[in-house]
C-alpha positions as CSV (number, residue, x, y, z in Angstrom):
1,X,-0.9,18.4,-20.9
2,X,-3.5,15.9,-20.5
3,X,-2.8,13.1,-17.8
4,X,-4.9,10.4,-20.0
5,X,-3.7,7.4,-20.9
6,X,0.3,5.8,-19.5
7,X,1.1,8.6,-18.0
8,X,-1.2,9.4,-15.4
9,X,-0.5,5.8,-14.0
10,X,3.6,6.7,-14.4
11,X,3.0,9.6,-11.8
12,X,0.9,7.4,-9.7
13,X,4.0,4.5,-9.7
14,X,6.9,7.4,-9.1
15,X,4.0,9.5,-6.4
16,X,3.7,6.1,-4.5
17,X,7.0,4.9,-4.5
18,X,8.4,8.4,-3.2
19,X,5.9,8.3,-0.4
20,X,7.0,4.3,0.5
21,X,10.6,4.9,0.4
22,X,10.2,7.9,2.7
23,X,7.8,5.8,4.9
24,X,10.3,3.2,5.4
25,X,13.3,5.2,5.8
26,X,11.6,6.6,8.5
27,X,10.3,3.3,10.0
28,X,13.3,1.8,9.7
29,X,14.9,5.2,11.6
30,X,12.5,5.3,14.0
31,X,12.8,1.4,14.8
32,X,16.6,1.6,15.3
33,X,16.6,5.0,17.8
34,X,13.8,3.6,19.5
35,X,12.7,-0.2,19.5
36,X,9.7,-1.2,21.0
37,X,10.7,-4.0,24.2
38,X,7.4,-6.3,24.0
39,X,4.3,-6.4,22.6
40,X,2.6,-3.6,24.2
41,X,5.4,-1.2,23.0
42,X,4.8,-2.3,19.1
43,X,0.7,-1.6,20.2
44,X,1.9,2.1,21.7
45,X,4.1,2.6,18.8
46,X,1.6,1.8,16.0
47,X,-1.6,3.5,17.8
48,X,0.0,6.7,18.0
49,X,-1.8,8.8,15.8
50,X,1.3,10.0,13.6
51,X,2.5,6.5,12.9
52,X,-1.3,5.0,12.3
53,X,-1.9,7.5,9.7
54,X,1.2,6.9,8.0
55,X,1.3,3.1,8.2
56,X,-2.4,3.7,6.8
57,X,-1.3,5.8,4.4
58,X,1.8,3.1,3.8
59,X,-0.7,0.2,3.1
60,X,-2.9,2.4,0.5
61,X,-0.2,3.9,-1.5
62,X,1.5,-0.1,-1.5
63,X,-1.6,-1.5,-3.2
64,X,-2.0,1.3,-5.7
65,X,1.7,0.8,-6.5
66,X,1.5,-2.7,-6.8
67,X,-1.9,-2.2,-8.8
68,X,-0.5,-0.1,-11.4
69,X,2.4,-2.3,-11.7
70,X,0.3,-5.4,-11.9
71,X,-2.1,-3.9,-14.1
72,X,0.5,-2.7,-17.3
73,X,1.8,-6.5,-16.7
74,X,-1.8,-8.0,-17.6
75,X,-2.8,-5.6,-20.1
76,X,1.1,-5.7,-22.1
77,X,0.9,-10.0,-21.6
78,X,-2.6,-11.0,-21.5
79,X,-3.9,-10.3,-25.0
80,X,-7.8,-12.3,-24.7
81,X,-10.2,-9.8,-23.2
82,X,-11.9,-12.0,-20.9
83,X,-8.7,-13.4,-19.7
84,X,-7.5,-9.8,-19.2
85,X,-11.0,-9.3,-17.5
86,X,-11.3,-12.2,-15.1
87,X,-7.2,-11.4,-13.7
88,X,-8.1,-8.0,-13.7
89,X,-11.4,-8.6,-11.3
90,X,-9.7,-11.4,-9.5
91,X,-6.8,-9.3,-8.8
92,X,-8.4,-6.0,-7.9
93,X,-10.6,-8.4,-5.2
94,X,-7.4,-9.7,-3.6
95,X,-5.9,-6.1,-3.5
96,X,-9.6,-4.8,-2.0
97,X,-9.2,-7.7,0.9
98,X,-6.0,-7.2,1.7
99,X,-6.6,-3.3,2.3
100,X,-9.3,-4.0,4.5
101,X,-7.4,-6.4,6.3
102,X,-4.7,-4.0,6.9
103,X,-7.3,-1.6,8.2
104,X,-8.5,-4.2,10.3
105,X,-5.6,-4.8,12.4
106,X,-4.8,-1.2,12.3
107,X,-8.0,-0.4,14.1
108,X,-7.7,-2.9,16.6
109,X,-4.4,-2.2,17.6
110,X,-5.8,1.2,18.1
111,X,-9.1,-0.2,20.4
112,X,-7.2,-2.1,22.0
């Protein structure tokens, strides 16, 4: 079975949200046995390795979740090519930033 075409973006939407409802259940797990008293707890908490990698993990498999989804809105709604082309780039640039953003604070609360 080839994975061309809708469904290789269906197993990408049900992969990712699988991974982010496991992510969160644990978050949310972890948050209520143990919550972190002050700012320095929350910087412990989210340089541990473990918990970096999976937040970082978290943040990548959210964009391409929202991505996909996004996408099949604009190519079933915007019918124009260069309308579909220009929300396409606009929105793939705001998903890019946003990443690296979430990478950004990651690191630093890692450095610091």
């Amino acid at each position: 079975m080839s994975l061309l075409g809708g469904q290789r973006a269906w197993l990408l939407q049900r992969v990712t949200a699988v991974y982010a409802g496991v992510y969160l259940l644990g978050a949310v797990a972890l948050l209520l046995v143990r919550p972190p008293a002050d700012h320095g707890a929350w910087l412990a908490l989210v340089a541990h390795p473990a918990v970096w990698l999976a937040t970082a993990l978290f943040v990548l498999v959210l964009l391409l979740h929202a991505w996909v989804g996004l996408r099949d809105v604009i190519l079933d709604y915007l019918k124009p090519a260069w309308v579909r082309l220009t929300v396409l780039t606009l929105a793939a640039g705001v998903f890019l930033v946003m990443g690296f953003w979430a990478l950004w604070i990651l690191i630093d609360a890692v450095l610091r």
